[in-house]
VODRENRO-111976 format. One line per 10 residues: number of its first residue (from 0); their letters; for each residue x negated, y negated, z negated of N, C-alpha, C, CB. Coordinates in steps of 0.1 Angstrom, whole numbers, plus 5000, padded with zeros to 4 digits. Atoms other than C-alpha are relative to their C-alpha. Glycine has a CB too. Layout:
// VODRENRO-111976
NUM	a	X Y Z X Y Z X Y Z X Y Z | ...
***
This chain:
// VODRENRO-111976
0	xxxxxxxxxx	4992 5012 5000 5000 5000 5000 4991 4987 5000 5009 5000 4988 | 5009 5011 5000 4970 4975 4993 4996 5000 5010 4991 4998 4993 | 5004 5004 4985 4958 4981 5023 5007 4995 5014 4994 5010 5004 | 4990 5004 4993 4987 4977 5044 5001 4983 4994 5014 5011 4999 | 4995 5018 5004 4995 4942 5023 4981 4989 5005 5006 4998 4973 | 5013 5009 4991 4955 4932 5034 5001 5004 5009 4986 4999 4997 | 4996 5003 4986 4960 4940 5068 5014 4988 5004 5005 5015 5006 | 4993 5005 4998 4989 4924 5070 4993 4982 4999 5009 5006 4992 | 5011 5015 5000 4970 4891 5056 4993 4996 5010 4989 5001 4990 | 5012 5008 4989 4943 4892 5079 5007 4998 5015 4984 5013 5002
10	xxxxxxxxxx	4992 5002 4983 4969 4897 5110 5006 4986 4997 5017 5014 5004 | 4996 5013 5003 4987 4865 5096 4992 4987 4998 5006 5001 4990 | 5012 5012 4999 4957 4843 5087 4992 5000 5016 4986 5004 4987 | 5007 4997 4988 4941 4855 5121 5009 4991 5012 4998 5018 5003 | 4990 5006 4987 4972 4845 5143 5002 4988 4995 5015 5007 5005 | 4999 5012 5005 4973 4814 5123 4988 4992 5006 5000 5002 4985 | 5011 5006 4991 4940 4803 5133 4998 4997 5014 4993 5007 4999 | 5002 5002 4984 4940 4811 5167 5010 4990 5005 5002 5015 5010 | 4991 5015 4995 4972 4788 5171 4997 4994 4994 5014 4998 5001 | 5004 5011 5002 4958 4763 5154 4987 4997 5012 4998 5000 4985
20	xxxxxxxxxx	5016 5000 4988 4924 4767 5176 5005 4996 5013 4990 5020 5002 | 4994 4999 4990 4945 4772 5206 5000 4989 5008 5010 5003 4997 | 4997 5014 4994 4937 4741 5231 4986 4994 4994 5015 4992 4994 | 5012 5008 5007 4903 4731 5208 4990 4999 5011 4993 5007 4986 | 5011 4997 4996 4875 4721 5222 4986 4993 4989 5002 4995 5016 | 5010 5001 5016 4837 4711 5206 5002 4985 4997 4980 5002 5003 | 4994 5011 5005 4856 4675 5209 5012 4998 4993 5000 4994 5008 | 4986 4999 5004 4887 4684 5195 5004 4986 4988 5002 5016 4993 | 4994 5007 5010 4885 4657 5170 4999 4982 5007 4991 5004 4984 | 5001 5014 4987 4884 4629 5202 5014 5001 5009 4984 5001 5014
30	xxxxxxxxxx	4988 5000 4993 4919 4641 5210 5007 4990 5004 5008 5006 4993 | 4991 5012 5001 4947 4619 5223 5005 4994 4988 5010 5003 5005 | 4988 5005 5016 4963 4616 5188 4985 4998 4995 5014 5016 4988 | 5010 5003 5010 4930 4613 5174 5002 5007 4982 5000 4984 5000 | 4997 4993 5013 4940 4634 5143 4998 5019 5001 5016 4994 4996 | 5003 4985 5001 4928 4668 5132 5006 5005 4991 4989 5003 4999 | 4996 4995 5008 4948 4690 5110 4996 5013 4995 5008 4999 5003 | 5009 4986 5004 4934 4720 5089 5011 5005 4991 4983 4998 4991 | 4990 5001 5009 4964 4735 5074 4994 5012 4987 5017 5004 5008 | 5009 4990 5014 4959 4761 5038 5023 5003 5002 4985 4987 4976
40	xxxxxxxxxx	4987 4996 5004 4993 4772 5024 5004 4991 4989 4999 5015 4996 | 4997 5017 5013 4989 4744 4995 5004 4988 5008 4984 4993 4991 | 4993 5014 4994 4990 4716 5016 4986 4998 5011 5002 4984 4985 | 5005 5002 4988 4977 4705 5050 4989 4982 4994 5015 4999 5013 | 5007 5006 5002 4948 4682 5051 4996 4995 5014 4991 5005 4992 | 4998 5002 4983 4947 4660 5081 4988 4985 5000 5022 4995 5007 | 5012 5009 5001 4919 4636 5096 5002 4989 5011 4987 5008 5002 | 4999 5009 4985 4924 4604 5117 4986 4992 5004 5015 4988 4998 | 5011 5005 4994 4895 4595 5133 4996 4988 5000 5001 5001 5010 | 5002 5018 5004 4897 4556 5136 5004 5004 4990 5007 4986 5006
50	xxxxxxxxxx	4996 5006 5015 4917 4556 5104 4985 5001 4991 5015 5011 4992 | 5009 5003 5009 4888 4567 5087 4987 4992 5005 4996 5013 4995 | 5012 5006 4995 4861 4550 5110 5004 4984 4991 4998 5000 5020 | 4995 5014 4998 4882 4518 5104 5001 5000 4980 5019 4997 5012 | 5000 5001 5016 4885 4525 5062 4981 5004 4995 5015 5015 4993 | 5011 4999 5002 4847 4534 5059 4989 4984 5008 4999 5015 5004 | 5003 5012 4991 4839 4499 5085 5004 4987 4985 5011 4999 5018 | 4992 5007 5011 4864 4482 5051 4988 4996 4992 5011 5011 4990 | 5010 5000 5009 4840 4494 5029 4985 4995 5002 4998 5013 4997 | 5014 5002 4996 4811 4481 5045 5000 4981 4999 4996 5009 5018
60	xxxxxxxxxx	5000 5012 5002 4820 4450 5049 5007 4992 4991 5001 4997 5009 | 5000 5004 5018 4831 4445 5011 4989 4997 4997 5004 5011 4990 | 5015 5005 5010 4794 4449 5004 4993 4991 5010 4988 5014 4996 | 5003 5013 4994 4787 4421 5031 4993 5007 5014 4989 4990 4990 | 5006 4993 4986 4779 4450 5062 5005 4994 5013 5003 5016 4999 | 4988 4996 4985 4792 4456 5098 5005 5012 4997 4992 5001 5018 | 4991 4996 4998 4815 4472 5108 4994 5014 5006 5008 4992 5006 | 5006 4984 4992 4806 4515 5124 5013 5000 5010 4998 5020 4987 | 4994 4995 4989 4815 4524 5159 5002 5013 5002 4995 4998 5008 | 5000 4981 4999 4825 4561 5165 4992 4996 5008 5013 5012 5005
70	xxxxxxxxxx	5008 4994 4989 4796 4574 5188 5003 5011 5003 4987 5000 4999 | 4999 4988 4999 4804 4601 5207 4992 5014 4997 5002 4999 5008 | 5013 4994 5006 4770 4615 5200 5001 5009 4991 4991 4991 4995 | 4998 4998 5009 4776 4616 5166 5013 5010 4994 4999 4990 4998 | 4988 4991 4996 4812 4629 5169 5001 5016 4998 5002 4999 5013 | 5003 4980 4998 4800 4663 5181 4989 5003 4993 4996 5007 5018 | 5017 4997 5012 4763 4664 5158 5014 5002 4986 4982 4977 4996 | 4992 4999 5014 4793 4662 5129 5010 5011 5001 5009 4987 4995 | 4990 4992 4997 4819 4684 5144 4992 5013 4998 5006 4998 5015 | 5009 4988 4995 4793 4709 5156 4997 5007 4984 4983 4995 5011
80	xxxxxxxxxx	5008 4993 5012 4778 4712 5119 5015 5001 4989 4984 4988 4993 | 4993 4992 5014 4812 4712 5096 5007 5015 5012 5017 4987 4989 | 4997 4985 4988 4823 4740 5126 4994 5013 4993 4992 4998 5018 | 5007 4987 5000 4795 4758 5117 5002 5005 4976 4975 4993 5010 | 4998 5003 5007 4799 4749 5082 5013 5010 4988 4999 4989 5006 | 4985 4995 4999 4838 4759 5080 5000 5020 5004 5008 4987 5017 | 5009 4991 4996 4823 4791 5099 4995 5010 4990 4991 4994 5004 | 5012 4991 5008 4798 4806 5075 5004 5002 4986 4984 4993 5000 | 4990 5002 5015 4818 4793 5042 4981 4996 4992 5012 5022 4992 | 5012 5005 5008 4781 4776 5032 5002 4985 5001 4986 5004 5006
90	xxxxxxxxxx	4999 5012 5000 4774 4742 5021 4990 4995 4995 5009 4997 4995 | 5013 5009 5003 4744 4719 5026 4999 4994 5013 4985 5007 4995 | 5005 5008 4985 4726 4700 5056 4995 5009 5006 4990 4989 5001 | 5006 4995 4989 4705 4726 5066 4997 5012 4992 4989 4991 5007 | 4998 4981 5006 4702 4767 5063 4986 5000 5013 5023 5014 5004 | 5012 4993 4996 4670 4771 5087 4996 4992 5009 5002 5013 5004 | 5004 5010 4986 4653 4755 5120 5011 4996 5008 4991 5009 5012 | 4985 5001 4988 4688 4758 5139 5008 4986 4995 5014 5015 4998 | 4991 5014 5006 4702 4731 5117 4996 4990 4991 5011 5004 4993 | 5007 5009 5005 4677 4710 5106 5004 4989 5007 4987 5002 5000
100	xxxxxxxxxx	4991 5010 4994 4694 4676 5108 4993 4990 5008 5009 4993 4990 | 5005 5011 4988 4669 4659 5131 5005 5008 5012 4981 4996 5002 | 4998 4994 4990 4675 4688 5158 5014 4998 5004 4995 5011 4998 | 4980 4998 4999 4716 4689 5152 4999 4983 5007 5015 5002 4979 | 4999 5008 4991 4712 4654 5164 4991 4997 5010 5002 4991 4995 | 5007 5001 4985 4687 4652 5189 5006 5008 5009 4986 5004 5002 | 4995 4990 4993 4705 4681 5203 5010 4993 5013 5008 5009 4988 | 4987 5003 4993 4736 4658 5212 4997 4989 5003 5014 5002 4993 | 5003 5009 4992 4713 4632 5226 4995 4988 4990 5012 4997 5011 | 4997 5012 5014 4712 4609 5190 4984 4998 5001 5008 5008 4980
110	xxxxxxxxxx	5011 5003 5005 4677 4597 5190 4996 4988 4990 4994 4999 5011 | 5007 5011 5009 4675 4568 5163 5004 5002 4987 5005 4985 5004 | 4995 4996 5016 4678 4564 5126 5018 5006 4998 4998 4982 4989 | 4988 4992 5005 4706 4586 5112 5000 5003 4982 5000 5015 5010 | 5001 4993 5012 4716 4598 5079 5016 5006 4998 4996 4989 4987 | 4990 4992 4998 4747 4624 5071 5003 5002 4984 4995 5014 5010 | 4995 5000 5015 4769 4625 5042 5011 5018 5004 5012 4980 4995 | 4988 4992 5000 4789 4659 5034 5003 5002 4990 5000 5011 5005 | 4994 5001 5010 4816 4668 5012 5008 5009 4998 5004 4990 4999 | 4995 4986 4998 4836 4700 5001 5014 4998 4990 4988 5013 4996
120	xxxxxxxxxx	4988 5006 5012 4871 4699 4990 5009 4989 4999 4996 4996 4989 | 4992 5014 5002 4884 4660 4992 5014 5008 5010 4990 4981 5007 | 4988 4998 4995 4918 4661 5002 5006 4990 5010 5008 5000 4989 | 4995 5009 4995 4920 4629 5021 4984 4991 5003 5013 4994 4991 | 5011 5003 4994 4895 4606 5038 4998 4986 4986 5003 4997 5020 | 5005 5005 5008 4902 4582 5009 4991 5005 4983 5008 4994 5002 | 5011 4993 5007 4887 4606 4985 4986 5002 5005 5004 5013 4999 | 5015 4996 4997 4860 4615 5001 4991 4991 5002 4998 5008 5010 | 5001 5011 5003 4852 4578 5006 4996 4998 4985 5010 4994 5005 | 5005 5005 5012 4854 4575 4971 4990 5009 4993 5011 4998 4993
130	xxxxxxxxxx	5009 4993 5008 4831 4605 4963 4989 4996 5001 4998 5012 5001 | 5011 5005 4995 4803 4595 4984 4998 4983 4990 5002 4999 5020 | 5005 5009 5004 4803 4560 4970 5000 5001 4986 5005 4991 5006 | 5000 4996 5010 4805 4573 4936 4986 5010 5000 5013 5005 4998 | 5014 4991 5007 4770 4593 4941 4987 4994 5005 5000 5018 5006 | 5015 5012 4996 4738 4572 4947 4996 5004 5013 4984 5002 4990 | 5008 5001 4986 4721 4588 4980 5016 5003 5006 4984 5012 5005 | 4992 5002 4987 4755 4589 4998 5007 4992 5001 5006 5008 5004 | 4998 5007 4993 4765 4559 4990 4992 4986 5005 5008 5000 4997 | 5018 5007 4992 4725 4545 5002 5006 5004 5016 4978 5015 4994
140	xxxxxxxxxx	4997 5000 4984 4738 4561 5036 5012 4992 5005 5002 5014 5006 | 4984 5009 4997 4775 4545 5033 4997 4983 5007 5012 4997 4980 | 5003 5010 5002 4758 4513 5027 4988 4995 5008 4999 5000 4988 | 5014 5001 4993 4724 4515 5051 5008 4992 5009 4991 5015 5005 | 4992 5013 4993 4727 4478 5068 4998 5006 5013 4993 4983 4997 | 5006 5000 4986 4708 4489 5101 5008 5012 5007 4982 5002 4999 | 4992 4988 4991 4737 4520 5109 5014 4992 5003 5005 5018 4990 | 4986 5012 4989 4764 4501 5133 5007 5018 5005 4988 4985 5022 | 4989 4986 4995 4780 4542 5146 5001 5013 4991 4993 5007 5015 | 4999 4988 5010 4788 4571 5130 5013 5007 5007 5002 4995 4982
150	xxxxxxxxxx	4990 4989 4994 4810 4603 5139 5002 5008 4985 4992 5012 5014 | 4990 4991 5014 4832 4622 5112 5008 5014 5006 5016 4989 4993 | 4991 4989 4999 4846 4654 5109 5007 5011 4988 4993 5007 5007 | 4991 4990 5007 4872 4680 5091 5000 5012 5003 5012 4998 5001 | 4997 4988 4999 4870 4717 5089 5003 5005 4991 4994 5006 5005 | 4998 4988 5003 4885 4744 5072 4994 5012 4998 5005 5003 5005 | 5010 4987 5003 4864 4770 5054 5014 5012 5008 4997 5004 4976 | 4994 4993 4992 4880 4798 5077 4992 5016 4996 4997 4992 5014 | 5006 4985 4999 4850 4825 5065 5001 5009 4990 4987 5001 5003 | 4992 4989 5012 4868 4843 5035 4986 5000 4989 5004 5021 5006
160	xxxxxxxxxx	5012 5000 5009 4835 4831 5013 5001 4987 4997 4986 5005 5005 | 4996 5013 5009 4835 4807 4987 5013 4994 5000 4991 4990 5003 | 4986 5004 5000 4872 4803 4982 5000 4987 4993 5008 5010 4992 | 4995 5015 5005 4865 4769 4963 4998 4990 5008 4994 4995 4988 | 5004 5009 4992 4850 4755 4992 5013 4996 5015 4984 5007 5004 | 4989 5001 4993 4883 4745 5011 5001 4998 5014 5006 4994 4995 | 5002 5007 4989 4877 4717 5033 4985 4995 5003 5009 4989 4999 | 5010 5003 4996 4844 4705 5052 4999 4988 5001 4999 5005 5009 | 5001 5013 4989 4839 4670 5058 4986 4993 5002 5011 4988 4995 | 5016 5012 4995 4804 4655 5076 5003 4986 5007 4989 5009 5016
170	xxxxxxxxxx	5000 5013 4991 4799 4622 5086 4987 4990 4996 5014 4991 4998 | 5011 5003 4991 4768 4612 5106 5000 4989 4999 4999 5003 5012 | 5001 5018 4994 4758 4572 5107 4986 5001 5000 5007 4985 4990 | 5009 5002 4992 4732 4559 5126 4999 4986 5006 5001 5009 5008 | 4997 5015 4993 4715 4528 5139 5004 5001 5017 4983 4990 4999 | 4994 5002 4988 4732 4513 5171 4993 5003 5011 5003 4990 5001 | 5011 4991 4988 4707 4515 5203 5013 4998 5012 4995 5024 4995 | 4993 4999 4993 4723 4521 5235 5012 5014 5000 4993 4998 5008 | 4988 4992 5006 4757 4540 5226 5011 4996 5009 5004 4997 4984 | 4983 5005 4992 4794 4543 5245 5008 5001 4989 5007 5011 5013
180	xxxxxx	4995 5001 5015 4803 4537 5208 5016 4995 5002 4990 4987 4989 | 4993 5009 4998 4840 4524 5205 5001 4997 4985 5012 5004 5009 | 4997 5005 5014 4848 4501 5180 5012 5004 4993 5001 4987 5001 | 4989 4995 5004 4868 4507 5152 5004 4988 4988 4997 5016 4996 | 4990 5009 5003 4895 4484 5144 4999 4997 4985 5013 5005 5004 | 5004 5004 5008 4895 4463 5114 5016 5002 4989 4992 4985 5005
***
């Protein structure tokens, strides 16, 4: 009987996934709607792209900054790593040569100063806002004057390891340079 009720699970979480996946691609979070959704059975946890570019740009220029452009660059260097992240059910910057965070962004073309904040768990983009600036080196990167772009992302621990580690969220900033950055609204 246990085994039939975990099969059953993994047939239901599995077809759950794939329709959620269904249509993704490694931009998925540059959609039309610009919003990404990671649902759980507690409560859905959803990511709007400007919204948060444009509430972390807030914060910046409270402490007398500019404003961050999404770069597409960045976008996918953040996507790519809570993917992988979301994936493996691990949590840090970097697990070996493959993801050593100068390569994850040179990879996707990023060649200038960068620095990468992640976070496991927040429920909303204004949490997680508030964690980072609540912990000294992330919010030294929130706050670094000379990063004008940055790319964000949301994933879903998806790999049945570390059950406390729910949600994923990276977000990449970086100095400006030549970028097809778009601005994000004030």
């Amino acid at each position: 009987m246990n085994a039939i009720l975990f099969l059953a699970r993994r047939f239901f979480l599995g077809a759950s996934v794939l329709t959620l996946l269904h249509g993704c691609t490694t931009m998925d979070l540059l959609s039309a709607s610009n919003t990404v959704k990671a649902d759980t059975s507690v409560m859905a946890v959803r990511l709007n792209v400007h919204d948060a570019m444009r509430k972390i740009s807030k914060v910046r220029r409270k402490h007398g900054l500019g404003a961050i452009s999404t770069d597409p660059r960045l976008m996918k260097a953040a996507n790519n790593h809570a993917k992988y992240l979301g994936r493996t059910g691990k949590f840090g910057h970097e697990f070996g040569p493959s993801t050593r965070f100068k390569k994850r962004i040179f990879d996707v073309g990023f060649q200038q100063s960068a620095g990468e904040n992640i976070g496991v768990g927040y429920r909303s983009i204004d949490a997680a806002i508030t964690g980072w600036m609540n912990s000294p080196k992330h919010r030294k990167i929130m706050l670094k004057r000379k990063f004008s772009v940055g790319g964000i992302a949301l994933k879903r621990n998806i790999s049945g390891k570390n059950p406390r580690y729910t949600y994923y969220w990276v977000l990449i900033m970086g100095s400006g340079g030549s970028h097809m950055g778009v601005p994000s609204a004030s």
